[in-house]
C-alpha positions as CSV (number, residue, x, y, z in Angstrom):
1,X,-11.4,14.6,36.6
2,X,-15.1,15.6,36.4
3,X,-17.9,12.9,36.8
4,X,-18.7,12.8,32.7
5,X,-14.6,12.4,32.2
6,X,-15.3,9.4,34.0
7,X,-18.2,8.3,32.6
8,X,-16.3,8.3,29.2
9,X,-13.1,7.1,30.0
10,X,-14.7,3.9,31.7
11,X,-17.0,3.5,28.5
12,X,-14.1,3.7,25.8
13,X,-11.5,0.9,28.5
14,X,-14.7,-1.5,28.2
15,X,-14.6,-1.2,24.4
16,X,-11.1,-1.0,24.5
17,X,-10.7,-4.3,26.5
18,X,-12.9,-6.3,23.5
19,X,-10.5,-4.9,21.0
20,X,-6.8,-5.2,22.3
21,X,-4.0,-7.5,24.2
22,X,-2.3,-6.9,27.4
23,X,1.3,-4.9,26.6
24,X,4.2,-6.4,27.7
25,X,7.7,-4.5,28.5
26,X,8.8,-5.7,25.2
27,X,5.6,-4.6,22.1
28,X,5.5,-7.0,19.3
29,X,3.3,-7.9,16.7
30,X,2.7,-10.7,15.3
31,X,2.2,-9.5,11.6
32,X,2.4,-12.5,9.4
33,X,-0.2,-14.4,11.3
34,X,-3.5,-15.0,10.0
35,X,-5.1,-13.1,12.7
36,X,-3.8,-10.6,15.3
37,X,-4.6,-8.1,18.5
38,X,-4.3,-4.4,17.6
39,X,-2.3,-2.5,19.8
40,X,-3.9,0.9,21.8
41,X,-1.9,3.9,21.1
42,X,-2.3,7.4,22.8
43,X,-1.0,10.6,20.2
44,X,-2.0,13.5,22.5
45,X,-0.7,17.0,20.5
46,X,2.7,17.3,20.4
47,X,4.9,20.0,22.1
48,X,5.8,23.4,20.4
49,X,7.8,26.5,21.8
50,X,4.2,28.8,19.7
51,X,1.0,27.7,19.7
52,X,0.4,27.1,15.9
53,X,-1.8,24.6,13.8
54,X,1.4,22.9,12.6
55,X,1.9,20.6,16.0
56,X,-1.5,19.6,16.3
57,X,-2.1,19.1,12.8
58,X,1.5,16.6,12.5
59,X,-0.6,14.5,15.5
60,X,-3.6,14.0,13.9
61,X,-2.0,13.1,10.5
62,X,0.1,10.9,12.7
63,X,-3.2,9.4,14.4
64,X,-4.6,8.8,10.5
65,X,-1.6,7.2,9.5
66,X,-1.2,4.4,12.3
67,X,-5.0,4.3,11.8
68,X,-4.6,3.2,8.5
69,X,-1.8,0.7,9.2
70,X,-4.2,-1.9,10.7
71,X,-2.1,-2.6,13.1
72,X,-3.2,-0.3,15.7
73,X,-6.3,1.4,17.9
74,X,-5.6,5.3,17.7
75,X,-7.1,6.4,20.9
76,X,-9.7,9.3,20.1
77,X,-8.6,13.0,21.6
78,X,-11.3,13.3,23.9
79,X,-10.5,10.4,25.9
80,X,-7.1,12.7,27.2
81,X,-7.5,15.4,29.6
82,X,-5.4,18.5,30.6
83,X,-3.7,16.5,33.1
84,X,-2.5,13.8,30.2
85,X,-2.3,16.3,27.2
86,X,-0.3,18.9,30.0
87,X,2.7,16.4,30.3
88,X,6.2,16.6,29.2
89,X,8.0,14.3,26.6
90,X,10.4,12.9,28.5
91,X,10.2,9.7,30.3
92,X,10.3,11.9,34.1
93,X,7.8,13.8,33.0
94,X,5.0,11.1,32.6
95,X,2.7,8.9,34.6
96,X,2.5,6.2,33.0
97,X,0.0,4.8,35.1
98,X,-2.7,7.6,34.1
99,X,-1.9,6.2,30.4
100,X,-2.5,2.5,31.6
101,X,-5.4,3.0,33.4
102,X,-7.5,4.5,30.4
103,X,-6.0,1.5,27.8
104,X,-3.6,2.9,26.6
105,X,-0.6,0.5,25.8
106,X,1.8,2.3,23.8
107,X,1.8,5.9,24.2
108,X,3.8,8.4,21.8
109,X,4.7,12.0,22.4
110,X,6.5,14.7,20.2
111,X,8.3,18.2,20.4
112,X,8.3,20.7,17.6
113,X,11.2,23.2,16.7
114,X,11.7,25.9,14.1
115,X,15.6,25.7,13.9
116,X,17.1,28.2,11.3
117,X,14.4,28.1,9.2
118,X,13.9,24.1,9.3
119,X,11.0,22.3,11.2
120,X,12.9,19.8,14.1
121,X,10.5,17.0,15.4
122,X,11.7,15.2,18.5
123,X,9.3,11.8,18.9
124,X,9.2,9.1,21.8
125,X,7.4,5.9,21.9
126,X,7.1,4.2,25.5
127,X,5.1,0.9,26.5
128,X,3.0,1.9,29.2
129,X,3.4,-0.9,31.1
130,X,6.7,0.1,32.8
131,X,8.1,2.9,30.2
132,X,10.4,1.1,28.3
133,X,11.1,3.3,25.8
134,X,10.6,1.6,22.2
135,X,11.5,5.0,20.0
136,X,13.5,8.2,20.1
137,X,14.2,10.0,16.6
138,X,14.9,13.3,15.8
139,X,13.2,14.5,12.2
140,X,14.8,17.9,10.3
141,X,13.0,18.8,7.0
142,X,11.4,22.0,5.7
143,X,8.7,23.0,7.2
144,X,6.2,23.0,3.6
145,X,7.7,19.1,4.0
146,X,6.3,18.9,7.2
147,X,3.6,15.7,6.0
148,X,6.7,13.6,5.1
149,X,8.2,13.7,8.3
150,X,5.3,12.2,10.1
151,X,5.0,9.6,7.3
152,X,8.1,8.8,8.2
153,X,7.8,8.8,11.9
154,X,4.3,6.5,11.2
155,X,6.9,3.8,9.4
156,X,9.5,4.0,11.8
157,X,7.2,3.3,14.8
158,X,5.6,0.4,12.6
159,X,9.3,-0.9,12.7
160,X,10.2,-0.5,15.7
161,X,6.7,-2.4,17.0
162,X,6.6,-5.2,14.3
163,X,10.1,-5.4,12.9
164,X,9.0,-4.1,9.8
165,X,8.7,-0.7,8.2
166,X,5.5,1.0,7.2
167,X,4.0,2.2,3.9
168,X,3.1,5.6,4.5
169,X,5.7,7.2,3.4
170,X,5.2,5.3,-0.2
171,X,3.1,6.9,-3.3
172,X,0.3,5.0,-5.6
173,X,-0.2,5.4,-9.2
174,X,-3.3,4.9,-10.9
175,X,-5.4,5.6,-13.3
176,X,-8.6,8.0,-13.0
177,X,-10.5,9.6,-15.5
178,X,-13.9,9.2,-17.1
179,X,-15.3,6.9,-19.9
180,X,-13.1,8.4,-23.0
181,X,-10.5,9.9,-21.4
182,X,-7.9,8.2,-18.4
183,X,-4.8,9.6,-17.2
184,X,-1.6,8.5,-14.9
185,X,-1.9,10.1,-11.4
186,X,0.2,9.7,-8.4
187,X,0.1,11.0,-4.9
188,X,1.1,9.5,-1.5
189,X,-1.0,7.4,0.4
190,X,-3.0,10.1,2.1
191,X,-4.1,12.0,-0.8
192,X,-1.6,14.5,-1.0
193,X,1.4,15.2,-3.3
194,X,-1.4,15.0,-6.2
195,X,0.2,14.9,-9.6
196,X,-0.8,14.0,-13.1
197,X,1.7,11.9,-14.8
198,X,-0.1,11.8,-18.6
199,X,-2.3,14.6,-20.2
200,X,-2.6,13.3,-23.6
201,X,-6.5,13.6,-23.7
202,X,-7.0,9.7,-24.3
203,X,-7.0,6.8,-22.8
204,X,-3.9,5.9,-20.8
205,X,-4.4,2.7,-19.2
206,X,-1.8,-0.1,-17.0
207,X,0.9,2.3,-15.2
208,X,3.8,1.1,-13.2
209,X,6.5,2.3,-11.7
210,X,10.5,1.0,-11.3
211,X,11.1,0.2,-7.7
212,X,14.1,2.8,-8.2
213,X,11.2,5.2,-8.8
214,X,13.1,6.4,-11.9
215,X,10.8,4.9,-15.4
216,X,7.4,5.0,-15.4
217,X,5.7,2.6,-17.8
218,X,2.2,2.9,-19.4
219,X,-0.3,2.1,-22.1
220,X,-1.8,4.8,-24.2
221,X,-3.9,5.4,-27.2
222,X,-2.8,8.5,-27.7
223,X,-1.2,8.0,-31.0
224,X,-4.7,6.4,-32.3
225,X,-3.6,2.8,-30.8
226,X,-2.7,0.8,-27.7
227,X,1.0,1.3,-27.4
228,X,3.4,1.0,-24.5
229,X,5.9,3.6,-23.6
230,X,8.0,4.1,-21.1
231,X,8.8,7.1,-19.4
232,X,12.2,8.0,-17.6
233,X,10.4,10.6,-14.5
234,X,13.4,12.3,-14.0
235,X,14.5,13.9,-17.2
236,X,10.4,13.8,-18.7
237,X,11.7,11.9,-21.6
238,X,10.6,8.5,-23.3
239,X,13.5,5.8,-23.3
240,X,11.6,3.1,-24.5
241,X,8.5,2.6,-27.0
242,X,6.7,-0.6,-28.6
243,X,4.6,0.7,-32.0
244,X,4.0,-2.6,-33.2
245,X,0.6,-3.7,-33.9
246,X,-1.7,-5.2,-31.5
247,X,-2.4,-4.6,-27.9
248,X,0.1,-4.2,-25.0
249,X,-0.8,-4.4,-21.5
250,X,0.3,-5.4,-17.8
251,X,2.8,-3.4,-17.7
252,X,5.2,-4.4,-14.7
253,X,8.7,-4.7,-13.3
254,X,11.3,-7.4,-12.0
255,X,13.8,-4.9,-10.3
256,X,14.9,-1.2,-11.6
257,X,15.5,-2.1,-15.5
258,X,13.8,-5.2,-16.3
259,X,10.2,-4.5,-17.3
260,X,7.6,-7.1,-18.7
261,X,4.4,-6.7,-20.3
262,X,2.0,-8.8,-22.7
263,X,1.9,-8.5,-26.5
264,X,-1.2,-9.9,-27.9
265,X,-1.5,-10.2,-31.6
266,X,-4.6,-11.9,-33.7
267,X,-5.3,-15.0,-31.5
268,X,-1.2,-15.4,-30.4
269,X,0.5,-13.5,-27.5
270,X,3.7,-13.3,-26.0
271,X,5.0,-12.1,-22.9
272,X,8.0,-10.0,-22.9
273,X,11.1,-9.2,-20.5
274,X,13.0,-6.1,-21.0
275,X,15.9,-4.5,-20.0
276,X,14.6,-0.9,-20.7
277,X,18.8,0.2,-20.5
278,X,20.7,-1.8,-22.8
279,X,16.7,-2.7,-24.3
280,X,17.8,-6.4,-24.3
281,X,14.6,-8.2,-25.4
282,X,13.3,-11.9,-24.4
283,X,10.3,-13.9,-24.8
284,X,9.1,-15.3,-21.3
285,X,6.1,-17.1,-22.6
286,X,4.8,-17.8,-25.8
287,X,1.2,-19.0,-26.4
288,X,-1.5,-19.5,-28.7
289,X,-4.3,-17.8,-27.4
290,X,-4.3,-15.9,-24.0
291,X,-0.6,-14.7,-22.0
292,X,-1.5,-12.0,-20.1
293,X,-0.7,-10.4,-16.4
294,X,2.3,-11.6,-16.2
295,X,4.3,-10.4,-12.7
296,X,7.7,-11.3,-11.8
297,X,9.1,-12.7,-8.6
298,X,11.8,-10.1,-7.0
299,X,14.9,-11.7,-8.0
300,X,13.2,-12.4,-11.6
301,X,13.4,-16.2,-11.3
302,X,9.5,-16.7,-11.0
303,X,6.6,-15.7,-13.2
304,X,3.0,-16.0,-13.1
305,X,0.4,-14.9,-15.8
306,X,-2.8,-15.5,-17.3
307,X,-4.0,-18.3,-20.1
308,X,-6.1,-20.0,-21.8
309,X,-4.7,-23.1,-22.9
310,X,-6.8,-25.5,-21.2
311,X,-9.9,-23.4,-22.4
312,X,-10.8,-20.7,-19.9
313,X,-8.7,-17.8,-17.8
314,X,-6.4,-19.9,-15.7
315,X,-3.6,-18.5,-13.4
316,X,0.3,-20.6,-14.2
317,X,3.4,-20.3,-12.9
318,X,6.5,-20.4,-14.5
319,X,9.9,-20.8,-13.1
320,X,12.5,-18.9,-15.9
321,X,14.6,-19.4,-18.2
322,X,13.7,-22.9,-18.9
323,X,11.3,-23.8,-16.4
324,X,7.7,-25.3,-17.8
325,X,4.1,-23.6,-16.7
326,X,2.2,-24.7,-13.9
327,X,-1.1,-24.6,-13.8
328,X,-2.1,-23.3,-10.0
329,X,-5.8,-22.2,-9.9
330,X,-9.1,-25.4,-11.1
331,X,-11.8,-23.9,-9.2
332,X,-13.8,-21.8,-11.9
333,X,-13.8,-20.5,-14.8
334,X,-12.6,-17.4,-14.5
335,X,-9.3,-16.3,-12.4
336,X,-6.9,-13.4,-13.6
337,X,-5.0,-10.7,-12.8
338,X,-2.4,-12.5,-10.8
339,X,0.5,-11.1,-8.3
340,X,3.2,-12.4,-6.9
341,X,4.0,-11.0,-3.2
342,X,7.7,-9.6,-2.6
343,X,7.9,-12.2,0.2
344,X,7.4,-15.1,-2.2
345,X,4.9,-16.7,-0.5
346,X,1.9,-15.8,-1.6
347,X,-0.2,-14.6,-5.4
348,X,-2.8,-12.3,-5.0
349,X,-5.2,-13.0,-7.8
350,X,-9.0,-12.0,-9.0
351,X,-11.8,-14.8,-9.3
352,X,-15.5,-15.0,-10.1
353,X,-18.3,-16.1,-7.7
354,X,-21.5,-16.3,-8.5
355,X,-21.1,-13.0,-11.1
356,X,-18.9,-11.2,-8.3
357,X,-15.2,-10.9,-9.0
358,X,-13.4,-11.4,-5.7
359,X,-9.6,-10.8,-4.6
360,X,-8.3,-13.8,-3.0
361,X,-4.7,-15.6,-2.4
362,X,-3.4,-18.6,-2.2
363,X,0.6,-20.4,-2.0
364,X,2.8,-20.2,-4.8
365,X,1.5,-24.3,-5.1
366,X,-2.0,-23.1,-5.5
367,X,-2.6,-24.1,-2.1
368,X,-4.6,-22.4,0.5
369,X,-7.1,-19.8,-1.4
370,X,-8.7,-17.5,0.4
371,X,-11.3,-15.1,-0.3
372,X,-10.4,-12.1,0.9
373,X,-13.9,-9.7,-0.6
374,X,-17.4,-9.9,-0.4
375,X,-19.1,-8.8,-3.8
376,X,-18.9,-6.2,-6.3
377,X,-15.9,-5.9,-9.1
378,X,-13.0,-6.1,-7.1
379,X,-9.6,-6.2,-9.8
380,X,-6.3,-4.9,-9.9
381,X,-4.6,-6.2,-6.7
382,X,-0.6,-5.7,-6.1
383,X,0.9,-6.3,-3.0
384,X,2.5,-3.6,-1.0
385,X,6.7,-3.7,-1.4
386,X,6.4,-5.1,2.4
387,X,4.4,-7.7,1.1
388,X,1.7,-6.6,4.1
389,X,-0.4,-4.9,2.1
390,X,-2.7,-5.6,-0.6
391,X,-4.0,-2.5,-2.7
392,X,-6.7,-3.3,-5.8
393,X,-10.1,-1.3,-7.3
394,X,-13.6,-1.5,-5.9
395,X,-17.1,-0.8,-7.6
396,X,-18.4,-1.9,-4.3
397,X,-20.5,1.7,-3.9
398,X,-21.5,2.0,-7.2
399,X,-18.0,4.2,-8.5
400,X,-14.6,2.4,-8.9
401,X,-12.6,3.4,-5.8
402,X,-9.1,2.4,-4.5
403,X,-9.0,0.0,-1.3
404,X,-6.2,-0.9,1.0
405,X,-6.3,-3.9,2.8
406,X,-3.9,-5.9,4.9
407,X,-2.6,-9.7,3.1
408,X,-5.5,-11.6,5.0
409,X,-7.8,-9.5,4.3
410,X,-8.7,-7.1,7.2
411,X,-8.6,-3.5,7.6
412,X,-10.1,-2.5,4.7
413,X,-10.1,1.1,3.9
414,X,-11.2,3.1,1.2
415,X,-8.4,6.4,-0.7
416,X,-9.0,8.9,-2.2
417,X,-7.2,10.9,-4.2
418,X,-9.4,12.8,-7.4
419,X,-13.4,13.0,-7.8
420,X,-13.1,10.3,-11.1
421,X,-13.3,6.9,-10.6
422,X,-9.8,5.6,-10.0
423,X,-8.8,1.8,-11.0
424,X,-5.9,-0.3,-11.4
425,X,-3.2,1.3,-8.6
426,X,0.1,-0.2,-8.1
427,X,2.6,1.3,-5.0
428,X,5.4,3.4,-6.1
429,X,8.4,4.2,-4.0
């Protein structure tokens, strides 16, 4: 190695060391705690019988994805040399040792092939510490799919280093558009995939999506006022629509056919389930005044919306069919937009400081809240189907943007995914 090598490999292992944990044979994170180490991983380019863009461009989108995770220190290209980037994939072929001395804790390596017409990537993740190997998959897709396959490889190492899968090979809807005229977009979570889900030259507001992926619910003023439709992807068709007067909003879901939304009418409202196949209608909360937000536990036992009754936007919990609202948030007056994490163990919610709204979260008791932003409008938080994950809308730089951020609020980083300002994103599957 020359001199400046060196020089810059023993700069980035002291910054390294300040950032990360000792590996052990055995990699595992921690991923529920309320804090947590990030582990270094090395991603030289991967292997390809031609020298092409494809291989080194599946490593770097591999390098963003874990990047984004949270979870993980991607260690930058120029730290690896020839000597590291010149080595084979399999575990004979590597010095684990080089890897180990630069920081480097878990280090993964891929092969590409062009089999038949198909793109075959062969991936291995080893702990440097002894090189235990932690991953071996083989991906076949086509080769325009190429993105997908290192999505999935970027959830499958997540699993395989903190028992749980990964996000990046899930979509987010949202809305984007400018002051008279929103749409429905959806793309995946690196931007890609872009597609427009409304074009009705209005306002389409409060999108969702069935965790099948098959109905896609929304609010529109198309038709000259607020009503909901919902939209079965597949066949492009509508399956379900509410024309009634008033305004219908929070569109969400409780499993693959039961959908729920607000209905608010004059100074009453009413929060609706429904069962969008056999359209099977129920009342989940009645009130004078405000029911709004609701969002349903995964097994549809649990609720938790947005009231007034006691005078100002209050966040309650309801257990259903028969159970009787809880009030769970005191401090202020202002919280809203409430979400129940898949886990069951925790609501995202939005409250106001000081004329800032902030995302925060707190035990299905109201216990524990947490503020989890610093300023701005921050609204619009869902938790990720992992429950890892929080997602919600920024005006933090002066245009509403879309933030992802891990459940206790680290990691923050900014998508993007159209020039407009983009709010209220949900994950899709």
């Amino acid at each position: 190695m020359t001199k400046s090598k060196i020089t810059l490999i023993a700069l980035v292992m002291m910054a390294l060391l300040f950032t990360t944990t000792t590996a052990y044979a055995k990699v595992y994170l921690d991923i529920f705690g309320k804090s947590f180490k990030k582990i270094t991983i090395g991603i030289p380019p991967f292997k390809g019988e031609t020298i092409d863009r494809s291989r080194i461009d599946m490593s770097e989108l591999l390098n963003k994805d874990l990047d984004m995770s949270g979870f993980f220190i991607v260690a930058p290209q120029s730290l690896l040399d020839k000597e590291l980037t010149d080595e084979g994939v399999e575990k004979q072929e590597i010095k684990f040792s080089n890897w180990k001395s630069i920081g480097i804790e878990l280090l993964c390596k891929g092969k590409i092939q062009k089999i038949n017409g198909d793109l075959v990537l062969e991936a291995f993740v080893y702990d440097t510490l002894d090189g235990t190997l932690m991953l071996a998959k083989r991906y076949k897709t086509k080769t325009e799919d190429w993105r997908k396959v290192v999505h999935r490889l970027a959830d499958d190492i997540m699993l395989a280093i903190t028992g749980e899968k990964g996000i990046m090979s899930s979509r987010i809807v949202f809305v984007s558009g400018g002051r008279s005229r929103k749409d429905v977009f959806m793309a995946d979570m690196d931007g890609s995939n872009l597609k427009r889900m409304t074009n009705y030259r209005s306002i389409t507001l409060s999108p969702s999506i069935s965790p099948n992926g098959r109905y896609l619910a929304y609010t529109s003023y198309r038709e000259g006022r607020p009503n909901l439709y919902i939209m079965d992807i597949d066949n492009n068709r509508e399956v379900y629509t509410d024309r009634t007067d008033g305004m219908k909003t929070g569109t969400t879901w409780a499993g693959n056919t039961i959908f729920g939304y607000s209905h608010t009418l004059g100074r009453y409202s009413n929060i609706y389930s429904l069962n969008v196949e056999n359209k099977d209608k129920n009342t989940a909360q009645r009130n004078d005044g405000i029911a709004t937000s609701p969002s349903f536990s995964p097994d549809g036992t649990k609720m938790v919306f947005v009231s007034d009754m006691h005078g100002s936007p209050q966040i309650f919990i309801k257990d259903l069919p028969s159970g009787t609202p809880k009030r769970l948030t005191y401090s202020g007056t202002y919280n809203t937009s409430p979400a129940l994490s898949p886990k069951g163990d925790l609501i995202v919610f939005v409250s106001k400081f000081e004329g800032a709204f902030e995302i925060c979260t707190m035990n299905l008791d109201g216990s524990n809240q947490r503020v989890l932003t610093v300023g701005g409008i921050n609204d619009s938080p869902q938790f990720s189907p992992c429950g890892r994950y929080i997602i919600y809308s920024s005006n933090k730089g002066g245009k509403y943007n879309i933030y992802l951020m891990l459940f206790n609020g680290e990691s923050k980083k900014m998508l993007k995914f159209t020039d407009g300002e983009e709010t209220q994103p949900k994950f899709a599957p």
